[in-house]
Each structure stands twice: as C-alpha cells, then as structure tokens.
N, C-alpha and C positions, 0 to 999 in steps of 0.2 A: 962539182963537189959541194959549194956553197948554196947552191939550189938542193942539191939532196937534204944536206942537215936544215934549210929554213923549212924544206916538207916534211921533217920528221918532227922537228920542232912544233910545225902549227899541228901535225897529227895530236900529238899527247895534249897541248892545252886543248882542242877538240875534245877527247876523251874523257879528261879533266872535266870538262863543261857538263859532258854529258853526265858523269859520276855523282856531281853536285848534285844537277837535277834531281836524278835520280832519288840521292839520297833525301833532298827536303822534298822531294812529292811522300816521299814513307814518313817521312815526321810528323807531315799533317793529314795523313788519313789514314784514320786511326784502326782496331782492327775490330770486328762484326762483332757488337755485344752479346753477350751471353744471357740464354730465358731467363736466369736466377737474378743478374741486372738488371734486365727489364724488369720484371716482377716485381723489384726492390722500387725502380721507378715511377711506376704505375702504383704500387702500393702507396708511395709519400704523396704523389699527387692526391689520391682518392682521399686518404686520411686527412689531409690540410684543407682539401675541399669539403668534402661529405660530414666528417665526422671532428668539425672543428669543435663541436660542444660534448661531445661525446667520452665517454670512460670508455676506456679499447682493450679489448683482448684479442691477444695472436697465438693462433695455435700453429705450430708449425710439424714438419717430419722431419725436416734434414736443418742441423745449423748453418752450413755453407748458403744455406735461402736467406738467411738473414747478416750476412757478413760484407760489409758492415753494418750495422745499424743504421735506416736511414734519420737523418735527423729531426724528420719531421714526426716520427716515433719517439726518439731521444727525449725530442724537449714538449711530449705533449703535454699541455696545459692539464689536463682532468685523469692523469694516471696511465698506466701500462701493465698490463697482466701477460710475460711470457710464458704459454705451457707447452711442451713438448705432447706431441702424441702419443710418443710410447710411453709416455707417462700419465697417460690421461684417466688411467683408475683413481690416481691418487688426488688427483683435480679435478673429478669427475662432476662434484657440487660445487660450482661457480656462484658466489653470492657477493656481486663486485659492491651492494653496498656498505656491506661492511670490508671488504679491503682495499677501497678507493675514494678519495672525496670527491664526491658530487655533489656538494651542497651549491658550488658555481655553476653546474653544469645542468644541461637539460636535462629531462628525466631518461634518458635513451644508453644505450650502449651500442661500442661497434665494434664487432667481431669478423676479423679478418684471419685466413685460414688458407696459409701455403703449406700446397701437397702434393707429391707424387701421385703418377695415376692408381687410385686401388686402394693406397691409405686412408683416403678420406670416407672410403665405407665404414670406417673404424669409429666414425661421431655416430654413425644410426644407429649402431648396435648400441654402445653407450645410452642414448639416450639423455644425453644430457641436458636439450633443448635450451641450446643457447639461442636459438633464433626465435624463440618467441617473444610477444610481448615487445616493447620499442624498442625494435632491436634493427642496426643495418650493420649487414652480412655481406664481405666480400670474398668471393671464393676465388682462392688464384691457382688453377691448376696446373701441375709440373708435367710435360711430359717426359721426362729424363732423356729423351732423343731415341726413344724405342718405338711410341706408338702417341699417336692425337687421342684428345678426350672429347666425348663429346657431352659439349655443357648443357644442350636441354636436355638429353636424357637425364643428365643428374639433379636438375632441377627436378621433374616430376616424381622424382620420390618421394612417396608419403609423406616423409617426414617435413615438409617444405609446405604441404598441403593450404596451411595457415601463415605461410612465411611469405609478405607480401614486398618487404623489402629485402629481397635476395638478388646479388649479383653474382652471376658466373665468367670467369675472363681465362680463355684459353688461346697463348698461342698459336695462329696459326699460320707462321713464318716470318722470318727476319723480321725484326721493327714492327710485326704487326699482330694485336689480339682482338678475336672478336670477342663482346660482352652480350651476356643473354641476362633475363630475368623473369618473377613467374610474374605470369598473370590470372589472378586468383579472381574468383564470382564475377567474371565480365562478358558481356554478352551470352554465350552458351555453351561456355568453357565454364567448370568448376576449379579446372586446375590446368593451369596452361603455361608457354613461356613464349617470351617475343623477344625482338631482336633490340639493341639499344647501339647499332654499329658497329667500329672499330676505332681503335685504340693504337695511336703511335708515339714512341717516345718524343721523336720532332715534333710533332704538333700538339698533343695533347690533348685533352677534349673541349669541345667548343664550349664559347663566353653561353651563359644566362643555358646550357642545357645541363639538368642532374639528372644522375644516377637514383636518388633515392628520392624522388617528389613529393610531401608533405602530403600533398592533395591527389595520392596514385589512386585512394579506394572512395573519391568523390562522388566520380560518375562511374557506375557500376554497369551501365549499357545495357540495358534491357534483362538483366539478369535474371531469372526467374529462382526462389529462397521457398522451401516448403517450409511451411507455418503451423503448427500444430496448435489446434482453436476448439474452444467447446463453447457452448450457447452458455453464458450468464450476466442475467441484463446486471445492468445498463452497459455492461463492459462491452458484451458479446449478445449479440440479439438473433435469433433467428430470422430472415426475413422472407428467402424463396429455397427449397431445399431443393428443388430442381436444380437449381444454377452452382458450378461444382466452380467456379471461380470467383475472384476478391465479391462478388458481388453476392455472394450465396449471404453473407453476415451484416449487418448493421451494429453501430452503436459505439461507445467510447475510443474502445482501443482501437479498432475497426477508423473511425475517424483518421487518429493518430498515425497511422501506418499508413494510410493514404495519402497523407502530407509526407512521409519521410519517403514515400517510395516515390513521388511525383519530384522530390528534392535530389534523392540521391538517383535516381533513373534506374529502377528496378521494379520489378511485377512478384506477383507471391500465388501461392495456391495453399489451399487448404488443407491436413488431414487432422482426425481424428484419431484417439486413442481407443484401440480395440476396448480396453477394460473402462473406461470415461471416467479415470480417474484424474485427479490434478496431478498425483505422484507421490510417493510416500517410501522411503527405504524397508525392503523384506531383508527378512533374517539373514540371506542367504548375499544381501550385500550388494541386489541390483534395483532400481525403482523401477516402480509403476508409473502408470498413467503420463501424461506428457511429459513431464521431467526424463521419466525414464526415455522416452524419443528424443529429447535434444540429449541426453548425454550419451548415447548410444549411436550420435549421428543418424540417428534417422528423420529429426524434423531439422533444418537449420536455428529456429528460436520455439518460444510457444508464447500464448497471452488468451489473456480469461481468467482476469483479477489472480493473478500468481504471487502470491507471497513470498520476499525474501526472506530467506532463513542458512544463518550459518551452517548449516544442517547439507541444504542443499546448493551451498556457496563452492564446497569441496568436488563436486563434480560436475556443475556447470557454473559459466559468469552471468552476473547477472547484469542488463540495463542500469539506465539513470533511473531513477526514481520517480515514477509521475504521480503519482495520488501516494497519500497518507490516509490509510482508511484504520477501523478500529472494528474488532466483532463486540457487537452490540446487543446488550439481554434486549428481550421483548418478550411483555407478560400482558394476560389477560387485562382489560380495563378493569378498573375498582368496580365491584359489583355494588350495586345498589339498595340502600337499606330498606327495610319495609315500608310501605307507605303509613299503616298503621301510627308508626312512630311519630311521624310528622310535628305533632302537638307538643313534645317533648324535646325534640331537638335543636328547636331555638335555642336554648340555654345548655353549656355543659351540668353534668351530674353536681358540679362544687356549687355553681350556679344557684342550680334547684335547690340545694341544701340550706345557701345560705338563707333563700327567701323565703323557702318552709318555716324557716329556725326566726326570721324577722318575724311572718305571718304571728306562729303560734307565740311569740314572746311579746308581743304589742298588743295583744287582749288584755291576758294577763295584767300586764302592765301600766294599761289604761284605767283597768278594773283596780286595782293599787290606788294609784292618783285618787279615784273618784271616793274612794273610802276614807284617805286619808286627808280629806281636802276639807277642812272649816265653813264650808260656804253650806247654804242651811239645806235642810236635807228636802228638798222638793222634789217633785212626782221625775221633774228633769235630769236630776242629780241620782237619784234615787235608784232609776233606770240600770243605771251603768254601776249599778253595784251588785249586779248578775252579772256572772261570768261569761255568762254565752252571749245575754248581751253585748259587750265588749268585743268578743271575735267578731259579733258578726258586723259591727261598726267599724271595725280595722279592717275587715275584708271586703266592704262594697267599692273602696276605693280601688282598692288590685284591678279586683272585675270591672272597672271604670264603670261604675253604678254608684250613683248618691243617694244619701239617705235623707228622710225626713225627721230625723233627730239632730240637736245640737248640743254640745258639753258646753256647760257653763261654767268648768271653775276653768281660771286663767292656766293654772299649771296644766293641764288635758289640752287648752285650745291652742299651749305651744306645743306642747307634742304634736298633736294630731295635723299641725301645717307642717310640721317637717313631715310626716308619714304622707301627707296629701303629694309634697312633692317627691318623696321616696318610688309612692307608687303609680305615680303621672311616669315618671325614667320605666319605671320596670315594663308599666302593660304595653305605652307604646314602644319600649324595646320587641318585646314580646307579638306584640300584633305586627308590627313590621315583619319581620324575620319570618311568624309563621305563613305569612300569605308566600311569602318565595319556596319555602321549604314543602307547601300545600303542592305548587306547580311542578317544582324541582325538586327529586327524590334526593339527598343525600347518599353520599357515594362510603364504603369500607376503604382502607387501606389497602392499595395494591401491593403485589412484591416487587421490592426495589433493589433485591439483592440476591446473590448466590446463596446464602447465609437463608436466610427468609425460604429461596423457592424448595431446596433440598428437603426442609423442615414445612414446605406447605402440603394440602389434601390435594394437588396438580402433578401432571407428570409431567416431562420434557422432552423434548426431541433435537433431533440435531440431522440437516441432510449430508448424506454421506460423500465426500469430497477426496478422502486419501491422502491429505492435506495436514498441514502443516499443526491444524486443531486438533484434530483427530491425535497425531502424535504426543501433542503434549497432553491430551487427557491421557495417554497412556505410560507416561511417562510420571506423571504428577503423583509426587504424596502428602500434599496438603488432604487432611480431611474432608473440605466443605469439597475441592474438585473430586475425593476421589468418590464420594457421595455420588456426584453427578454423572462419574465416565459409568459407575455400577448401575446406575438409574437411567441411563440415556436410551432412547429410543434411536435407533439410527432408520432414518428413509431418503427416498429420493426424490422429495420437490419439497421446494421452499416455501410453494403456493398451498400446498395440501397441509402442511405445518401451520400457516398460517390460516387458515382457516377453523383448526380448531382449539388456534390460540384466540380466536375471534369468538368461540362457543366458551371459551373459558375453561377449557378440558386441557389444554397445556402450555408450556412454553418453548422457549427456543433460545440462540444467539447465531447471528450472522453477522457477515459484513454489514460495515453500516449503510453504503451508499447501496448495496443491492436490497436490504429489504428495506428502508424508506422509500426508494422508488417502489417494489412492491405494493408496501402499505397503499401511499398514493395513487397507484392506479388502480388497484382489487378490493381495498379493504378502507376505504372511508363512507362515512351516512352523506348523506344530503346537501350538507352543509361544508363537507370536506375535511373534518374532522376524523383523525383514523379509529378504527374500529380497535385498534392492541394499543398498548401502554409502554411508552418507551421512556423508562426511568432513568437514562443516562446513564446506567452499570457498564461499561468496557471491560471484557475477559484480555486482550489480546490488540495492543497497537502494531498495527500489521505498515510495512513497505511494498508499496503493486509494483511491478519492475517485470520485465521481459527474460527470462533464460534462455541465454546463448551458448552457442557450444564452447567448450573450452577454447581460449585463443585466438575466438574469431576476428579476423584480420578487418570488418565491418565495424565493430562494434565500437572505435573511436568516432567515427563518422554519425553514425546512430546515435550514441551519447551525445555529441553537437548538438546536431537536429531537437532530441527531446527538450535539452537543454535553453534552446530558444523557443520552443512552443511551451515548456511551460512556463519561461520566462515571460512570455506575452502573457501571460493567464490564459490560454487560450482552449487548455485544460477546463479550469473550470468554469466556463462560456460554454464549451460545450455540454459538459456535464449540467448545468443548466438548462440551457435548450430543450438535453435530451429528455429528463424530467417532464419540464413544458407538455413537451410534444405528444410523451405517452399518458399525460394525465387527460390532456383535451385530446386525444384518442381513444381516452377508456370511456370519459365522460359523454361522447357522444353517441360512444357503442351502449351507452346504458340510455341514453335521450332510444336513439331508434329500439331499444329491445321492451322499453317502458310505454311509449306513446304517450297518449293523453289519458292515460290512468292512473298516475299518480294521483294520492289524498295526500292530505295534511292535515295535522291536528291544530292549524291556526286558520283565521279568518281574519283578513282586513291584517293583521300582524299582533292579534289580540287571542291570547291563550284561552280557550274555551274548557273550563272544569268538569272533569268528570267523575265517575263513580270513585276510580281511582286515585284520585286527588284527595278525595272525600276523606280514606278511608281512617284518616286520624281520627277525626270529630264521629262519625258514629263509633270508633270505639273507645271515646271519650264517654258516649253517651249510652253505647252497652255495659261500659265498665260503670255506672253512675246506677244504672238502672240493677247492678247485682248486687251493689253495694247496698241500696237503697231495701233490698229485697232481703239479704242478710242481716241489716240494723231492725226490718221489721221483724221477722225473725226471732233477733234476741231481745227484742221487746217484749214480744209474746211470750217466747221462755220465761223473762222475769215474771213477767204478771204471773203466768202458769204458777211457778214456784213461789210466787206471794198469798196465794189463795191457796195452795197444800199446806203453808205455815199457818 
C-alpha cells in the first residue's frame, strides 16, 4: 500500500515537471510576427540607416501598417509627412519645402510607401512624381495573405523610368523579404532592375552595404545616350561625314563629352534634327529642332552652342554652364576716305579755320605796325606799307620759304619772331602728318550700334537658327530692335553673311566665339587683321549648357564632371587650341592655293608711292591751276569793263 501511494506521489510531481517545462518553453518562443511588423521593422531600419539627413514622407493604405509608430519615424530629426492614399487628391502637390525644415538637412527627401497589392497603382495615375529629383524611394509591399507581388515588374513602370534610387521589398515568407531596385542607362538596359538580396528581421542588412549608393549613376557601363548634334564651329565641326559614330564631329563640345564619357564609362551616337533647327516653341505648343528631340525623348541630351533660356528651362533641364558667350554685332570696316583729301586731313576743319584766320590777320596786321611806326620811311619800311606786300611776308614762312626782305622797325621784328615760331609748329605739324596720311588713306566712321545700323544705307542678315534670337526679335517692341526683326534678312551660312559683310553690302550679329573664330580663319588680309569691324555692341549675353531630358537620373554626375573641367580651365585651353589650330589650317590652305605669286606693295619694308597716294597734291595743283585761270578771267573782265568806261 505504501509503495502504491510513493508511485503515485512521484507520478504527479513527474507531471508537474513536465507542465512547467511545458509552460516556460511557451513563454519564451514567441509567436510568428506578422508582414505588417516586419514591414514596420524593416521600415525603422531603412529610415535610421538611409534616410538619416533626409525630410520623409509615408504614404500608406491601411492604418494598422503603421500601428505603432516606429520610433525611429517618431523622433526624426528633419520632419514627417503622413498621407493616406485614399486621400491622396487632396495631397496630391507635395512641396515638403515649405512644410518641413530642411535647412539642417540635405537637399534630398525620402519617400516611403506601405501598400497592399493593387493600391499602389493609385500613385501612377496621380502623377504626383514624388520620386524625382533627390529623392530615395522605399516601396514596401503588402501582400494581405492573398497573393505575392512581384517587385520588378513594378519597378519597370514608366513611371520609375528616371527613378534611380528606388527600392522595392516584398515579402517573400516568414522572416524573409527580397529587395529589388532599377537599374537605369547601364550597360544595354535603358530601364532595368537588379537584385539587392534579402532582408531579415534577425540579421538585418550587412555593415558598409546601401540601399541607395551616392555613387549608383557613376559608372554607367558602356551605355550607349543618343545626342542630338548639328555642325557649328568651334563648338561642333564637321570632320568625316562618312563616319556615323562619336568620331563623325570634332571641336569644343565634341572635346568635352569625350572626357565625361571616358569619366562616367558611356559611348553616344549622333542624330540630327530633320528640320536643323536649334528649337523654338510653335503656336501649337510643341518645339522644333533639337530641343524639340530631347523633350520629346527622342535624343537623351543635345549640344551645338545651345542657349539656356527660361523659355526652354520648362520643358527640358538644363547642364552646368560651360561657356558665357554673347551675340555679337559685326559691321563692315570703316571705309576709306578719298585719297584726294589727303592734303587737308592733317588738321581738323577748326584747325584750318583757325590758321586761315592767323594767316589772313598777320598781313594786315604787320601792314598796321609798318605805317604806324616812326622810324624814317625808307625804300625797307616803305615796302610793307602794301598790303599784299605784308601777306605775302607772313606767308613765306607757313610754306617754310624765306624771304629776302627784312622789317626794320623793332615792334614788326617782335611780331614777326613770334609768327616765325608760330609757323615753324604749324608746317612741321602739317608735313609730318601729311606724309602718313599720303601713304595711309584715312578711314570714315564705322557702325558701332543698332541705333547707327537700322538708320545706315546697309542691310542686315541674320543665319536662321530657330533659336532663342530669332524668338526675342519676335517678341521685342523696342523700336531700334523692331526696325531690325522688319529689316532682317534671314539665310543659312554664317560664311556667306560674312562675306558680304566683308564687300561692305551688310551686317550681322552672332555668337561671339563662332564668328571670331570665323573671322580668323576666312576673313583676315595678310597680316591677320580681320576684314569686318567688331565694335564690341552685344545684342544678347547668352549661357551654352546641354539640355537633358526632364529628370534625367545622369545629369548629377555630368554636372560633377563639367564642373571639374571647367574648374581646371580646361575649357578654355581648349577653345584656344581649337582657334590655333584652324587658323594655321586656313593659313596654310591659302600658302598652297597662292604659291609663289603673291605681290606686295612693299620693298625691303619701305612703302613705295604711287599714283594713288599722289592724288591729293595733283588735285592741290589742278585746283590752283582753275583758280589761277578764274582770277585771269576776272582780270580780263575788269580791264574789258575799264575801256568800255
């Protein structure tokens, strides 16, 4: 009996034992978390790691996805924006800088987006493009326990196209999500997604690897970017038109893009604008010419000295800024005065006036002195009490010619040393000046203005572009421009303009850097002096820059890159060179097309006078000789009329 009850006894504390166990193995294993915990987990991870500098927006579908709040959303440093999706007409313009401070924070936002499957097609439609622009994007998708998402299809939608830091993270059982992301302009994918692993609450994601890598759009991997390029030097040079790749072009920007494609590891190909226009907004609200291909997606950028203009800022971005150029007038040189003149142009018209006015009042004057002077009237004195006498004693000295007469009273022989030195200044002013002005024609005043050309007997031109000029003559109601857009000649080469800006038959305005190089290679004499007149007038301080397509996920990386080349100056080193290069290119295509038959109008380096040089002094001496002819003339008349009285 006592052996029964000690076995029933040890039975129940057994039991007992086992009960315990029992019970603390349930205490501490816990039960299977829930997708909407995880989610919550994985969100405070991603947000404390990724998005430590960042303003956050969370759009969500269901509140229980966000219950509790994880805290590492609670207490972010740089703000929180919660919006519901069924509410997302009314939050549909998200402008986090005015309802968040960023002034601590980097310029970036991070936009995190828990959703059942199917809701989240609700942002495309919207439109609200929260993920452009520095934006990192975490997509956490819900599958409610109905059905798997699959997160690269979602990624490849359109709208993501330009969304280079997008993550997608879908469960895909207990404790475990994979995460995808796009892979945008890399190797031979335009729009792609790759794998970034998975994802567990116990481990978490590994030390030193992100989610959203600063440096994801560096190396672009052989990418190949259609370019949209038209021929205009120096920028854009034709060189083989054969060759339909980077090598078909030469020249500035053509440089530039060669260093950022060798930098960022990407290739480009060329096309052209059916109408070869730069681009210019039609009535109807869509551009022309290359503009119109990058904002149309059909080139990825364009270049070929492209002007930024707010105009064309609203539908594509634009590059860093590498050149500051200006359009620049260019007028005929100063035409040249008659050589006839010559004799007369040493001195201005006040000049001649005043000497004339010395000349004729120091005869006179002298002829005064000699009458009014006490000293006894001798054949010497006596002399200079004729008036013509007197001029013609005042004037031997002008003509530096001396005379065999002397004045003997004292008040004459101080005059007459001041006048000896008076006209010692004048004649060698005079003979100096005429011997330069014999060799060298004196030149008219050229036009130096808008003002000036509208109101000259020239016309003007302008090559037709589509361009950002073109718009503002059409736009402009200033007078003097709107003179010029009713007066403009539009054609299609800069060279043919300038050539008959060269004849003096018109004018122009372009870029500076494109017709100085011009000028330089086509349009200077001998000596390398150019053949047109560049008066420093600027219509238009222009910014050359690259248009990108809207958002393109490239264009921080490319900004960089410019950034350091033209930080080096390396800009304009090249723009130099390229100058150089085409000048001793043109100059030696003129050496073989000339040979050894060049003249010159010099010898030894001594200007040799000719007929044309001349031709002041004979018509100094035809004009002497009519005059001469006239005074005989009215001699004759007198006498005539003395013997009919």
């Amino acid at each position: 009996m006592l052996c029964m009850l000690a076995c029933f006894l040890l039975g129940l504390a057994g039991a007992a034992a086992v009960l315990e166990r029992s019970n603390l193995h349930t205490a501490v294993v816990p039960r299977a978390a829930s997708e909407e915990s995880e989610a919550r987990s994985l969100l405070s991870e991603v947000v404390a790691r990724e998005m430590a500098g960042c303003a956050v927006v969370l759009l969500y579908d269901s509140p229980d996805a966000l219950t509790p709040l994880p805290s590492a959303l609670l207490h972010h440093p740089y703000g929180l924006s919660l919006i519901n999706l069924a509410e997302l007409d009314a939050a549909s313009s998200l402008n986090l800088k005015s309802q968040v401070d960023m002034s601590d924070a980097r310029v970036c936002r991070g936009v995190v987006v828990i959703s059942h499957g199917g809701t989240w097609q609700r942002l495309f439609k919207e439109e609200s493009h929260l993920w452009e622009g520095n934006t990192l994007t975490l997509l956490l998708l819900l599958s409610n326990g109905n059905h798997s998402l699959d997160a690269s299809s979602l990624l490849l939608h359109p709208t993501f196209r330009f969304a280079p830091q997008v993550v997608a993270a879908v469960r895909a059982g207990v404790d475990v999500w994979t995460l995808h992301t796009t892979s945008l302009f890399t190797g031979s994918h335009r729009h792609g997604t790759s794998s970034l692993g998975v994802w567990k609450p116990s481990l978490g994601f590994r030390q030193g690897e992100r989610l959203f890598p600063a440096n994801k759009m560096n190396n672009l991997q052989g990418f190949t970017f259609t370019v949209a390029a038209l021929p205009y030097e120096p920028f854009i040079t034709s060189a083989d038109n054969q060759l339909t790749g980077p090598g078909k072009y030469r020249g500035l920007e053509v440089r530039l893009l060669d260093v950022l494609a060798a930098a960022a590891n990407f290739t480009y190909h060329y096309v052209a604008p059916v109408d070869g226009q730069w681009g210019r907004l039609t009535k109807d609200g869509t551009w022309t010419g290359m503009i119109g291909m990058v904002a149309g997606e059909k080139a990825d950028w364009a270049m070929s000295d492209i002007t930024f203009s707010p105009q064309r800022e609203q539908y594509v971005d634009f590059s860093k800024t590498f050149v500051y150029d200006a359009s620049e007038l260019v007028t005929p040189r100063a035409k040249a005065l008659p050589r006839w003149s010559s004799p007369i142009r040493p001195f201005q018209w006040k000049v001649w006036l005043l000497v004339s006015g010395a000349v004729a009042g120091a005869g006179p004057f002298l002829c005064i002195l000699a009458r009014l002077s006490h000293h006894n009237y001798s054949s010497r004195v006596t002399w200079f009490h004729h008036l013509g006498n007197s001029v013609l004693f005042i004037v031997q000295p002008v003509l530096q010619r001396g005379g065999d007469r002397d004045i003997m009273i004292a008040a004459g022989r101080v005059f007459f040393g001041f006048w000896l030195v008076f006209s010692m200044i004048v004649g060698i002013s005079y003979s100096s000046s005429l011997t330069s002005f014999l060799i060298t024609p004196g030149l008219q005043k050229p036009i130096e203005n808008l003002q000036q050309l509208v109101t000259s007997d020239i016309g003007w031109a302008k090559v037709s572009f589509g361009g950002v000029q073109e718009a503002i003559l059409e736009q402009a109601k200033d007078p003097v421009l709107t003179a010029l857009r009713e007066g403009v000649q539009w054609r299609d080469s800069l060279s043919g303009i300038l050539q008959e800006v060269v004849k003096g038959q018109l004018a122009t305005w372009d870029n500076s850097i494109t017709t100085r190089l011009l000028v330089a290679v086509k349009f200077t004499d001998t000596t390398g002096q150019p053949l047109v007149h560049f008066p420093g007038f600027h219509l238009l301080q222009e910014r050359i820059a690259w248009p990108l397509q809207q958002h393109a996920p490239y264009k921080p990386r490319m900004d960089q890159l410019i950034s350091r080349v033209v930080g080096a100056g390396l800009v304009e080193k090249w723009l130099e060179f390229i100058i150089f290069e085409e000048q001793i290119s043109r100059r030696l295509e003129r050496m073989r097309e000339s040979g050894d038959d060049e003249t010159s109008d010099s010898l030894g380096g001594t200007v040799v006078l000719t007929l044309e040089h001349f031709q002041g002094p004979f018509f100094v001496l035809i004009l002497g000789c009519l005059c001469g002819g006239a005074a005989l003339l009215v001699e004759l008349s007198l006498k005539l009329f003395q013997r009919e009285k």
